[in-house]
N, CA and C atoms as a LAMMPS dump frame, in Angstrom:
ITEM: TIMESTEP
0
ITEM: NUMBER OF ATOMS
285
ITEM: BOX BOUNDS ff ff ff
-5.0000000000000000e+02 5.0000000000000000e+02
-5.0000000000000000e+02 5.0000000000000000e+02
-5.0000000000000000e+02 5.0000000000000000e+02
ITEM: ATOMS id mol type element x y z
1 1 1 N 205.046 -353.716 216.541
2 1 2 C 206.091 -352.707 216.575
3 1 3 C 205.445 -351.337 216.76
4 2 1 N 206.183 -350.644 217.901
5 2 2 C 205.425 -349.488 218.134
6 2 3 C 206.619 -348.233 217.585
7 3 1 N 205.849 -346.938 216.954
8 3 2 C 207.036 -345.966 216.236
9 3 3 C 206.319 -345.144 217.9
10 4 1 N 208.221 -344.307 217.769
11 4 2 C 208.232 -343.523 218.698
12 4 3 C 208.338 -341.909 218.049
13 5 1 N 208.027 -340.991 219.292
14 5 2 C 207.789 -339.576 218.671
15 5 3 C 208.815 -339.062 217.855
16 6 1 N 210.36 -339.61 218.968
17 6 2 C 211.026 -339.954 218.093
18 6 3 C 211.672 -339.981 216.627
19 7 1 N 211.135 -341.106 216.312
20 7 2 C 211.399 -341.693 214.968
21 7 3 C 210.541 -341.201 214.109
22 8 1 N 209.658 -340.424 214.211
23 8 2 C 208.566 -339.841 213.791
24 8 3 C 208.892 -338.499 213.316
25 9 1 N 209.981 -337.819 214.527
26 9 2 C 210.634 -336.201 214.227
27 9 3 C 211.632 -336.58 213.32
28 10 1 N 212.674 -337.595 213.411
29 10 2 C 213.519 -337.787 212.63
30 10 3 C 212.589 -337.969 210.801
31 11 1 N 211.566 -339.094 211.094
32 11 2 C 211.315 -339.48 209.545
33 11 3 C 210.624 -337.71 209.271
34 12 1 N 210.109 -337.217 209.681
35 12 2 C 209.769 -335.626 209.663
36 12 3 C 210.948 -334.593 208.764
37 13 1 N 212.051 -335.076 209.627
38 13 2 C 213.184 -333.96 209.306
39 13 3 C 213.807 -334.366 207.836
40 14 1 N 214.019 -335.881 207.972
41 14 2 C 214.459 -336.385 206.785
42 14 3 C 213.636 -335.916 205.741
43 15 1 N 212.293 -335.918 205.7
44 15 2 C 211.444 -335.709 204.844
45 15 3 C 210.962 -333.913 204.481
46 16 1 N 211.809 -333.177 205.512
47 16 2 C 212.125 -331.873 205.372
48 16 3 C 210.375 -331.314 205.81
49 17 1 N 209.7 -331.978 207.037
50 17 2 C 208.38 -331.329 207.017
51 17 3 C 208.2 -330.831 208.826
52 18 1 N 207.445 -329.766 208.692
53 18 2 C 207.534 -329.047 209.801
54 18 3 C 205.591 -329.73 210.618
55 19 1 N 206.324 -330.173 211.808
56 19 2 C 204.666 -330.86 211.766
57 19 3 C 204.623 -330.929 213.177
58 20 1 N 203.414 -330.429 213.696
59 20 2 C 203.063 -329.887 214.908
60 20 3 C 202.701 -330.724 216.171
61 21 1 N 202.644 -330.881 216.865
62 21 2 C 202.267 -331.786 217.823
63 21 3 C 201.206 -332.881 217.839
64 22 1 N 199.663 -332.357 217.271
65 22 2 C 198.65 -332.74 216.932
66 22 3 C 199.342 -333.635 215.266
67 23 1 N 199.956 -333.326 214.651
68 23 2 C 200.466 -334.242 213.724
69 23 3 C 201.375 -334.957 213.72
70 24 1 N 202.349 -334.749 214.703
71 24 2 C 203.236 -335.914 215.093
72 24 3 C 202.257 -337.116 215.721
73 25 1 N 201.358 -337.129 216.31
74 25 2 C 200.762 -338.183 217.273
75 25 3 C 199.687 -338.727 215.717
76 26 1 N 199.317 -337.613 215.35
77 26 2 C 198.566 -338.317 214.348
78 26 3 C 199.553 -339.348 213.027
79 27 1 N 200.697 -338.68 212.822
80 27 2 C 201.942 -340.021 211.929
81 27 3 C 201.735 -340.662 212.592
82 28 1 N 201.938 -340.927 214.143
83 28 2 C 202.879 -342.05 214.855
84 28 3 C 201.402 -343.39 214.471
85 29 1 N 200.484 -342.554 215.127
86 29 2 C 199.113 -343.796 215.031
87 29 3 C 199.261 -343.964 213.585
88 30 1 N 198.673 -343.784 212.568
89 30 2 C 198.617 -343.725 211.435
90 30 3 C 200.066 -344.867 210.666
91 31 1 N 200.887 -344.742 211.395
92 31 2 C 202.242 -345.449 210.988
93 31 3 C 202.024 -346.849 211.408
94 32 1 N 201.553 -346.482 212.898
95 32 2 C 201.25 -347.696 213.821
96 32 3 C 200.908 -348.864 212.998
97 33 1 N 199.31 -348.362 212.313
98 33 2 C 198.326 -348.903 211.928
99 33 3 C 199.292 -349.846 211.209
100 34 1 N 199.621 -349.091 210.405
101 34 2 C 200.185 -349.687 209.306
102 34 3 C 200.709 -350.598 208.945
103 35 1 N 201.866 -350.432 210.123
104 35 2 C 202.915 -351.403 210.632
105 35 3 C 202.283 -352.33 211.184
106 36 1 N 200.982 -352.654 212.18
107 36 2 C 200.543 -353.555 212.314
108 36 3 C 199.69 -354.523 211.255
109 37 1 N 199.096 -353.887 210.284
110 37 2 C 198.944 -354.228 208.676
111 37 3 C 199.326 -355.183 207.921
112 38 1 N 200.769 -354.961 208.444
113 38 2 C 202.084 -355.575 207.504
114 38 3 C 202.237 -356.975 208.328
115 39 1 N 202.381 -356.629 209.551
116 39 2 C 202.147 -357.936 210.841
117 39 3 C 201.274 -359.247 210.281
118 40 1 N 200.553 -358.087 210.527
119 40 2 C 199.471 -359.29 210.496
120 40 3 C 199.45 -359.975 209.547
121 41 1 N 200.135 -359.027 208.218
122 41 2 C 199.866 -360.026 206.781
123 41 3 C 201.128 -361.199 206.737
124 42 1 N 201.829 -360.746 207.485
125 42 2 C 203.569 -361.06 207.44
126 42 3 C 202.665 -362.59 207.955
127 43 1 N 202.162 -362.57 208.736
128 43 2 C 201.862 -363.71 209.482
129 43 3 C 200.553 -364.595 209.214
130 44 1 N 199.881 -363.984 207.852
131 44 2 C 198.975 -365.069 207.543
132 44 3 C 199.243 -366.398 207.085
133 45 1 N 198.415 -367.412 207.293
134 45 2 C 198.297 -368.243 206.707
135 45 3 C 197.803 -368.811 205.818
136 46 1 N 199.234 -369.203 204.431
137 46 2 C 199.355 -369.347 203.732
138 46 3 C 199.556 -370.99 202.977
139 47 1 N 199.882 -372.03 203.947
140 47 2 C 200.6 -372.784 203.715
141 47 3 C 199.09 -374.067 202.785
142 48 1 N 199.336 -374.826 201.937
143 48 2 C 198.381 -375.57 201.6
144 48 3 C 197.469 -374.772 200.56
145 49 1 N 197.725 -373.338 200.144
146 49 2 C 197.112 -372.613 199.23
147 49 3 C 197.131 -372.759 198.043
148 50 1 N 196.404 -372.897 196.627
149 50 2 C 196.885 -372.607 195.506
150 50 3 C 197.293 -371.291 195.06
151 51 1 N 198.394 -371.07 194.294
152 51 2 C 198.915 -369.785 193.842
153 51 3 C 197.886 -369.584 193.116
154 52 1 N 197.704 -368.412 193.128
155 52 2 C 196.652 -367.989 191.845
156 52 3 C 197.672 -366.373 191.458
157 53 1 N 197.154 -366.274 190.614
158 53 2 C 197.64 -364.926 189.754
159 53 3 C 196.641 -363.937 189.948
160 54 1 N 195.403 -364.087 189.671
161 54 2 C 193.899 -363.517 189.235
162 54 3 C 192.816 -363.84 190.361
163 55 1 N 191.609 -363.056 190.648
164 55 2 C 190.645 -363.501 191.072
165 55 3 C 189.893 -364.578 190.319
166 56 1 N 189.835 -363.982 188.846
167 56 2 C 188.879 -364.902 188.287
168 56 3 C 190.138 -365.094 186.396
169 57 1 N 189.414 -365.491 186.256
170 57 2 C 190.086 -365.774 184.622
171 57 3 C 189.651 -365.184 183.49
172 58 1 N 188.816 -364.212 183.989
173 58 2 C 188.16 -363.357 183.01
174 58 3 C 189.683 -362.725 181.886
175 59 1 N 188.769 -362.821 180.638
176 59 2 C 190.037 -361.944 179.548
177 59 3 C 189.478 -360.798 178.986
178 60 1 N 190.061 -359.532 178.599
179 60 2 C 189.805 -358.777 177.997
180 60 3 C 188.598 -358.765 176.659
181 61 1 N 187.865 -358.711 176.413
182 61 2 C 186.775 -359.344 175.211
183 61 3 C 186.411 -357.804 174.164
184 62 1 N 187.453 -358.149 173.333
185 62 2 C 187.354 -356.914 172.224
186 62 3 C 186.409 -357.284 171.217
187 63 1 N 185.727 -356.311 170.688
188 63 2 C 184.563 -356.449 169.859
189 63 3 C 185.553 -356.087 168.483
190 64 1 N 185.056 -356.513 166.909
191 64 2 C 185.823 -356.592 165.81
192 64 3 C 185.61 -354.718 165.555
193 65 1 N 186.764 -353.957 164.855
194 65 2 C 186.533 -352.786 164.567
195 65 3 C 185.664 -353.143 162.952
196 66 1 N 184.469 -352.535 163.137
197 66 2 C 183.743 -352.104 161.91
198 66 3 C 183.351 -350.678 161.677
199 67 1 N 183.951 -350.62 160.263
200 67 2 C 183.623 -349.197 160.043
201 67 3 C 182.154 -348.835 159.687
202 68 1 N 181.198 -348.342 159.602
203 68 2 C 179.796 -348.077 159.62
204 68 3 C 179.542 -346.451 158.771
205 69 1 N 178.757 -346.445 157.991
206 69 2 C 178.466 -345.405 157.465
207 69 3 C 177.295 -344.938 158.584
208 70 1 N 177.505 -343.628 158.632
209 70 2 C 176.057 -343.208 159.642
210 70 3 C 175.566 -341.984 158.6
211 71 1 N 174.092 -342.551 158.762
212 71 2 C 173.637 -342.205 157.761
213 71 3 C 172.488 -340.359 157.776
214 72 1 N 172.377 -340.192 159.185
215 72 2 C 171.622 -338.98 159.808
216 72 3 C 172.612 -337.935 159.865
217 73 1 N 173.134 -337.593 158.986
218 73 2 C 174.428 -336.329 159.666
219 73 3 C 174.009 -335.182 159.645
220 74 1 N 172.601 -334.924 158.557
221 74 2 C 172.199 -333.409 158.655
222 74 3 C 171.985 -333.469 160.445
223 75 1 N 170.936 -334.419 160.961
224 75 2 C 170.698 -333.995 161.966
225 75 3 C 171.468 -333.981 163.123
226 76 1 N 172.61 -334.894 162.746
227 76 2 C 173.8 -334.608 163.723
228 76 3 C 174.478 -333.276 164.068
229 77 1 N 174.82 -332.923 162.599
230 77 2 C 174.97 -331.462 162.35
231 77 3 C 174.221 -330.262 163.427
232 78 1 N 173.043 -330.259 162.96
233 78 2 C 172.323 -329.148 163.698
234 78 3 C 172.374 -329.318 165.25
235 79 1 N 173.102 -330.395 165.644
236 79 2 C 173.453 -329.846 167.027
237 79 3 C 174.608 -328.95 167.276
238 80 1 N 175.921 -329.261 166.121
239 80 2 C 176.591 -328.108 166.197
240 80 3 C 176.785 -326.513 166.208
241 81 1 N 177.697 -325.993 167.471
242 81 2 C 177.639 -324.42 167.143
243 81 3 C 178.006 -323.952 166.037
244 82 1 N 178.84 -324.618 165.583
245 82 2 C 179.612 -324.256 163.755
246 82 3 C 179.693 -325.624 163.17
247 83 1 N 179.655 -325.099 161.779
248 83 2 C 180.207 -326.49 161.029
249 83 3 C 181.295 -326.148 160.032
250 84 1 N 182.049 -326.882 159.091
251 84 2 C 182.191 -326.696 158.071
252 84 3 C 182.408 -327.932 157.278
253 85 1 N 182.589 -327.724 156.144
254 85 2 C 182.627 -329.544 155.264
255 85 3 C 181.815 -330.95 155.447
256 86 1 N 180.996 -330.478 156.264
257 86 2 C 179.949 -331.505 156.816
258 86 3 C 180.651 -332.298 157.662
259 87 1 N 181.347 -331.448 159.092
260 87 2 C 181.779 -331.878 160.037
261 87 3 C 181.76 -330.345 161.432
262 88 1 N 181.919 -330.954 162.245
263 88 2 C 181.608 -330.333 163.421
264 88 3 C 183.214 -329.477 163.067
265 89 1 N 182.706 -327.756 163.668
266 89 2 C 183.783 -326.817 163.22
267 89 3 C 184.307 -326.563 164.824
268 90 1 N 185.446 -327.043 165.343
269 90 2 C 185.735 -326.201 166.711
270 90 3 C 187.166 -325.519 166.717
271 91 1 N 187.238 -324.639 167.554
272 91 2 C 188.655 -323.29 167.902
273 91 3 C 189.691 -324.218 167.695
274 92 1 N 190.716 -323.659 167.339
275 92 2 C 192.184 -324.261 167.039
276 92 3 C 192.706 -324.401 168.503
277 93 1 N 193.201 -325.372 168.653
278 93 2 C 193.806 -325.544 169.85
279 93 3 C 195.219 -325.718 169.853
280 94 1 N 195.923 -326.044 168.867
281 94 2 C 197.229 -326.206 168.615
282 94 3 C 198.018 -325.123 167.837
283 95 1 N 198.777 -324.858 168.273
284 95 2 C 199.528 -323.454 167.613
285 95 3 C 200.553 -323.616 166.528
């Protein structure tokens, strides 16, 4: 299926866009493509396939939440610009 300049000014106008010569030819190809895209997929062969859902069967693999004491905080600390309460001090961001 080939789009014409056409159908190209119309989908343009509908779409309320002002588009120049050099960009009308560039939609029309660009649409072309597309539309041939769809073709081609419209028309693969499919028949004798298993459905699959997934590439592979991989599952999500969550690690258990453990809470951990960490035990270096002075020196964590001294990377901060401020501190206070033996935690990193930063600007209020919420009003």
């Amino acid at each position: 299926m080939q789009v014409s300049k056409e159908e190209i000014l119309h989908i343009a106008n509908l779409a309320m866009l002002d588009l120049n010569e050099n960009e009308i030819e560039k939609y029309r190809e660009n649409l072309n493509d597309i539309l041939d895209f769809s073709e081609t997929i419209k028309n693969a062969h499919t028949e004798d396939l298993d459905v699959t859902i997934g590439a592979n069967e991989a599952k999500n693999i969550f690690r258990k939440d453990e809470v951990k004491k960490f035990e270096d905080t002075e020196s964590l600390l001294q990377n901060a610009p401020s501190q206070a309460q033996n935690m990193f001090k930063i600007p209020k961001v919420i009003q």
